[in-house]
N, C-alpha and C positions, 0 to 999 in steps of 0.2 A: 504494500500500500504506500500509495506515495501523499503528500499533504503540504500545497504552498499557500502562503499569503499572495494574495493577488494584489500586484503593484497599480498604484493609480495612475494616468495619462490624463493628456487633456488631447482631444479628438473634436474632427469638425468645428466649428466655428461656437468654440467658447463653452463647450460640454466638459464636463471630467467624468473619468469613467475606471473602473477597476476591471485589470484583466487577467486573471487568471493563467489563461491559453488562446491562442500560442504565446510562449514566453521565453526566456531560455531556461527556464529551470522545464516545462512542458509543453511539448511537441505532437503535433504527426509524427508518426504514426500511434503516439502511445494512445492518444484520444480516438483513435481513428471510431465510429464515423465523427467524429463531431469537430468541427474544424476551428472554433473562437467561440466564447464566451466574453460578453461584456455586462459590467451591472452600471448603467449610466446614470447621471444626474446633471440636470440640464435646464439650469433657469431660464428667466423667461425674455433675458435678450440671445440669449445662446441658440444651437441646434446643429442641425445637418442639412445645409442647404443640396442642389444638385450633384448629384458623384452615381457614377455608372456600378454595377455588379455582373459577372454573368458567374456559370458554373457551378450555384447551389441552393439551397433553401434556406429560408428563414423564419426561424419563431421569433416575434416582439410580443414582448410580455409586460405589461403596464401594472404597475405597483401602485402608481400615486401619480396623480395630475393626467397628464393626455397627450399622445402626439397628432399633430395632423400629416398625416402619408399622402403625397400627391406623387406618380411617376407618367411616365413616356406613356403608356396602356393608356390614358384620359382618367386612371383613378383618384379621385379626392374621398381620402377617408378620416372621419374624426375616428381615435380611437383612447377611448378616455380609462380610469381604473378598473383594472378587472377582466381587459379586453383582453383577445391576443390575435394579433394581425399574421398569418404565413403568409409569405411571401418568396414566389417560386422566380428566381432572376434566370435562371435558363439560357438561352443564347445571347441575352443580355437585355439590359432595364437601366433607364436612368430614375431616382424617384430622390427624394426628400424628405426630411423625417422634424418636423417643427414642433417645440413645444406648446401645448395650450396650456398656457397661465407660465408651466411649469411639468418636469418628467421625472420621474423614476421607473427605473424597470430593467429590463434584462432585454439582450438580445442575443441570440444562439444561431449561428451557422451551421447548419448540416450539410456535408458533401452529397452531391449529384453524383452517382457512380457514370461512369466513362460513356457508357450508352446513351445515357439520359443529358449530358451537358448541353446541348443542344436543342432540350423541349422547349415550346414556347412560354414566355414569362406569365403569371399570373397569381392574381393577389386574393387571398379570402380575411374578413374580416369576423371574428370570433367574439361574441357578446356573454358577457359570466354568467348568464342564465342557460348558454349552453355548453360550457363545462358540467361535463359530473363530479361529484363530490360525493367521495367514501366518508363516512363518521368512523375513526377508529377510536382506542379506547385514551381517553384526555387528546381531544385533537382531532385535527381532517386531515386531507390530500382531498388537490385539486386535479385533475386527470386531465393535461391539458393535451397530450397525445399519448394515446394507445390502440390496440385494436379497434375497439369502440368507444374511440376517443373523438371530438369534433374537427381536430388536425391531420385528416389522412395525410401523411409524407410518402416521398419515392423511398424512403430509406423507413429499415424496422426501428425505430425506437419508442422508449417511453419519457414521458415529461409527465413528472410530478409537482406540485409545491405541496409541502407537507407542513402543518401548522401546527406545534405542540402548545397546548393551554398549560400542560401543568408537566410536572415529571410523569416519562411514559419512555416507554420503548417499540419498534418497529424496524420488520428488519424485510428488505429485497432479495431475491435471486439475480445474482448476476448473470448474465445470458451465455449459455456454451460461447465459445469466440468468441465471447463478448466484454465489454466495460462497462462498468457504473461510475459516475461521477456525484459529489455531491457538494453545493456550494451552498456554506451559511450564509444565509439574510440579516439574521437578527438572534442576539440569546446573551439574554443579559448574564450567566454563568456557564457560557460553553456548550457543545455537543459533544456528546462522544459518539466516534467514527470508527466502529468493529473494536472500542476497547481506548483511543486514543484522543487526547481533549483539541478540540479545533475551535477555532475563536471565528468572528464576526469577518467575514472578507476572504475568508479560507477554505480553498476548497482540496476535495479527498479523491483521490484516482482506486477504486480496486476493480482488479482486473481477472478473480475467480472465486468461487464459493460464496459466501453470504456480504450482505450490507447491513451492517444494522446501526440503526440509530438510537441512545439515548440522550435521553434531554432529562436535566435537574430541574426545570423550571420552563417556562414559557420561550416560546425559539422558534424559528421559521428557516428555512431549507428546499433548495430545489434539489431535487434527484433523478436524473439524467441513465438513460440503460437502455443498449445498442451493439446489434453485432458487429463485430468489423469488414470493413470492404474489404482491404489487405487491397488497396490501390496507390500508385503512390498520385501525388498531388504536386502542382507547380502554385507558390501564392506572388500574383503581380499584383501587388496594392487592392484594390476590392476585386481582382477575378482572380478565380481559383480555377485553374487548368487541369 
């Protein structure tokens, strides 16, 4: 198991954002499918004005405040807390990503496998009324892609947010050839990650047998579980080859 502090940047025009992966402490292929994690924060003179993508998928996942997404396709979409926008950049997309008021949230690049680089772009917008939500025991998860999850992707994976109210424990299958990832949101005394304490900004790579989580107290976490392509990838600034 691997476990880094994800370093802050400042990205696009006046955001800061915390990244995990890619990094040089973690890479392709360790992540493989999953290509960059960001956890942004983006006040309200700040954003992502025009900048092109081609070659993967995208989950935006909205915490707090709203972005507005306009690209090349003619989409204008508000998408405010709770949402999550996929967005398929394929043989390529120019779009824009603006704060309304004010942003927090995540956004998660998943690789196109080699076949698929080339599908046409296109954008779904996802409202929290159609996420499922498991009760488990102190706490939920939010199913924001699974099988029967409201984000079909070209690639297998799952996206969780798991929210602990109180101390509790929960634990995942990590996928044959496959990784889990898990990256803290919030927890005002830590998580522990298969036995080991990870703080606020820190995220956890394992890469066979179980994931489990406990929390001492109230805590938020996304959890990330996907088989690998075993492709290798070329990264030119937002395309991924």
């Amino acid at each position: 198991m691997i476990c880094i502090t994800a370093p802050t940047l400042h990205e696009g025009a006046g955001a800061q954002v915390r990244r995990p992966f890619p990094s040089s402490e973690l890479r392709w292929p360790a992540t493989d499918p999953f290509l960059f994690l960001d956890e942004f924060f983006v006040a309200s003179h700040a954003g992502f004005p025009d900048h092109p993508h081609r070659g993967f998928e995208i989950i935006t996942y909205m915490l707090e405040g709203g972005f507005e997404h306009r690209d090349s396709l003619g989409n204008r979409v508000a998408a405010p807390a709770g949402c999550a926008m996929h967005f398929v950049t394929g043989s390529g997309v120019i779009h824009s990503e603006m704060p309304l008021g004010s942003a927090h949230g995540l956004q998660l690049w998943i690789n196109l496998p080699r076949a698929l680089k080339t599908i046409p772009p296109s954008l779904q917008l996802v409202t929290p009324d159609q996420i499922p939500t498991t009760i488990i025991d102190r706490g939920s998860i939010r199913h924001l892609a699974s099988p029967n999850g409201p984000i079909q992707l070209h690639t297998e994976i799952t996206y969780d947010d798991v929210l602990f109210d109180d101390a509790a424990t929960h634990t995942w299958t990590v996928p044959d050839d496959g990784v889990a990832l898990v990256y803290i949101l919030t927890s005002s005394d830590g998580l522990k990650v298969n036995g080991l304490a990870a703080q606020e900004g820190q995220l956890c790579l394992v890469t066979d047998g179980l994931l489990t989580l406990t929390s001492s107290s109230s805590a938020r976490a996304v959890v990330l579980r996907g088989k690998r392509q075993h492709e290798s990838v070329r990264f030119n600034g937002p395309f991924v080859d």
